[in-house]
C-alpha positions, 0 to 999 in steps of 0.5 A, spaced: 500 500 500 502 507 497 502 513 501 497 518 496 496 525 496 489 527 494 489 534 490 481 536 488 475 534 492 469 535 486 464 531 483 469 526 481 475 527 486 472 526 492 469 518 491 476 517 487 481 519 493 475 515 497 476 509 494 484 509 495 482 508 502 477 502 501 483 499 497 488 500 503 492 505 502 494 511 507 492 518 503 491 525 504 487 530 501 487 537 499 481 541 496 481 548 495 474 549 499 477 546 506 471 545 509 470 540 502 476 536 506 474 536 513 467 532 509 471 528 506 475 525 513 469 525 516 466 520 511 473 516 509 477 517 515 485 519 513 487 527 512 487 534 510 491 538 508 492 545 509 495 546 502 498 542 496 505 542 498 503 539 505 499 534 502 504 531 497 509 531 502 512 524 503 507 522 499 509 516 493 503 518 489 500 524 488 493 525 484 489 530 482 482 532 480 481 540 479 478 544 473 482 547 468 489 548 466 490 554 471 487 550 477 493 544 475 498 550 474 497 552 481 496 547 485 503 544 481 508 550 482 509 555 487 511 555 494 505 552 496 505 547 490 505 539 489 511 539 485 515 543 491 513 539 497 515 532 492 520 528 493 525 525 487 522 519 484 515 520 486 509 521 482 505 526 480 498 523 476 493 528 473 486 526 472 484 533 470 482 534 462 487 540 461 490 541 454 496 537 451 500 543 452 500 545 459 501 537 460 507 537 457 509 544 461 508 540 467 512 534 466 517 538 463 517 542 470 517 534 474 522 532 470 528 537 472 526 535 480 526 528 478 519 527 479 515 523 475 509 527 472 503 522 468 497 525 465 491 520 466 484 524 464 478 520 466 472 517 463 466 515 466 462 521 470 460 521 477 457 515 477 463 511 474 467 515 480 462 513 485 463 505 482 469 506 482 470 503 474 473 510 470 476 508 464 483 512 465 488 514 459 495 515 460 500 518 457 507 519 460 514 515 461 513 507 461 516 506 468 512 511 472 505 508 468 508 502 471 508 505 478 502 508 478 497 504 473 495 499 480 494 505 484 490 508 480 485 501 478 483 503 485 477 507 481 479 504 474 476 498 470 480 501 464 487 503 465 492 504 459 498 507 457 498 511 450 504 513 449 509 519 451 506 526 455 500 529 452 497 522 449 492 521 455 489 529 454 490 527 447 486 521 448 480 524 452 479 529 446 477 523 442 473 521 447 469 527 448 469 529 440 465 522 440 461 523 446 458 530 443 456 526 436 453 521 440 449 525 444 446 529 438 444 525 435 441 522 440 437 527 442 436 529 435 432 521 434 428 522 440 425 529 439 424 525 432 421 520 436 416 525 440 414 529 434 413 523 430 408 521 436 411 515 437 413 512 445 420 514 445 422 508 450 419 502 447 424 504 441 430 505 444 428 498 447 427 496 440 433 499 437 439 499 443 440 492 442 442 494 433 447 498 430 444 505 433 445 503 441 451 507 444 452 508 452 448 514 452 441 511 449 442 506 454 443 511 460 440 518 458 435 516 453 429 515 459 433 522 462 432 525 457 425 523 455 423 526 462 427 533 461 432 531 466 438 533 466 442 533 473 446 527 470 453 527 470 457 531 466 455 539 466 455 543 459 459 548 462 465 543 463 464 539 457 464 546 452 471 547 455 473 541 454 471 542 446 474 549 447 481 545 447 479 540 442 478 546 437 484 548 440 487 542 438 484 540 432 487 548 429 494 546 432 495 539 429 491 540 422 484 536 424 477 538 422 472 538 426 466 541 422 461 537 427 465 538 434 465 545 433 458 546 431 455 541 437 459 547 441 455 552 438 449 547 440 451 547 448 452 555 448 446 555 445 445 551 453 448 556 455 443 562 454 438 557 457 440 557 463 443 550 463 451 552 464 450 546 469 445 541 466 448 535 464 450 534 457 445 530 454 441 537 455 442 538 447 435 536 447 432 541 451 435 546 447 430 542 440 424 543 444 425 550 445 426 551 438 420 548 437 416 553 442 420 558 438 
């Protein structure tokens, strides 16, 4: 069993650091909001921190959950950083979706401490950070995936290494430009279903099992349906997640006529008010168009 930092107690943060603890290992945490972390000890057991530097101190593994490229910059470096409380040979994994390049920033910085540094987004929401089943992609050097990989199947169903630095952020952007296709055109079919005057459960009972099913018609179809959307993955996140896919996809030469316009979509949300609903929304913002 390792000694494991914690950094980032949200929605997905504070069950997977929980895990760690059910699977044996001594962790510490560490959240922005302090009284997040006291929650999360009185549930779990363990410690808090007053800062990351503190946290990371002593710790073999240091993992952490924030929101975007400035959160992990800031609680990486400083006086009162990760990186400056780590000693040389421990590990530093990222599961926050960050773009490639501040990743690389990063790794770069560990490296010239002697500290290891691997970029491990994770898929699967809340709810597979609550059943402890995320699909984790990873980039990084071999033998610091390696070390980290069985720390990280304590919330992991699906861990894998995909090549250097950046090839874990990299992946995630696969992964969410498909999410985003799915999920409209998900929600383009049952706004079909319901103005067709069709009951829209019996066929995604019909069709899920065929060569339309996905995870998101098995999952958020009845949501959907029922206008709810306090599932999972809010718009907000996932339109900064499309951001840096653009970003990206401008950088490398990729086109992504349909990501981009999905983004338009979930900015459309946005002015809806749904900047927190979760991202199978896209079909509110249908039905809104419908009542003109």
């Amino acid at each position: 069993m390792a000694r494991v930092a914690f950094l980032g107690l949200g929605v997905m943060g504070f069950p997977m650091a929980g895990h760690l603890v059910a699977k044996g290992h001594q962790v510490t945490v560490w959240n922005r909001t302090a009284a997040k972390a006291a929650t999360w000890v009185e549930r779990h057991g363990g410690a808090a921190a007053l800062t990351a530097r503190e946290a990371a101190t002593g710790a073999e593994f240091v993992m952490a959950c924030v929101g975007n490229d400035d959160d992990l910059r800031q609680v990486c470096t400083g006086p009162d950083g990760a990186f400056a409380g780590m000693a040389q040979g421990a590990i530093f994994v990222d599961h926050t979706t960050v773009s490639a390049q501040v990743t690389r920033e990063m790794y770069d910085l560990a490296k010239g401490q002697g500290i290891g540094f691997v970029d491990a987004p994770v898929s699967g929401g809340q709810a597979g950070a609550e059943n402890g089943v995320l699909s984790i992609m990873c980039g990084g050097g071999e033998a610091q995936y390696a070390a980290a990989e069985p720390v990280m199947m304590a919330y992991g169903r699906t861990v894998r290494r995909l090549g250097d630095s950046g090839a874990g952020q990299l992946t995630k952007m696969v992964n969410q430009i498909c999410i985003a296709g799915l999920v409209q055109g998900l929600a383009e079919a049952l706004h079909f279903a319901e103005k067709a005057g069709l009951d829209g459960a019996a066929v995604v009972d019909v069709i899920q099992g065929g060569a339309a099913g996905s995870w998101q018609m098995v999952n958020r179809h009845k949501t959907m349906l029922e206008d709810r959307f306090d599932f999972g993955f809010a718009v907000d996140w996932m339109r900064k997640d499309l951001g840096i896919c653009l970003d990206t996809a401008d950088q490398i030469g990729a086109s992504l006529p349909g990501t981009a316009l999905i983004d338009q979509y979930y900015k459309d949300v946005q002015r809806m008010g749904g900047g927190r609903w979760d991202t199978s929304s896209l079909i509110a913002r249908l039905r809104a168009m419908d009542r003109g």
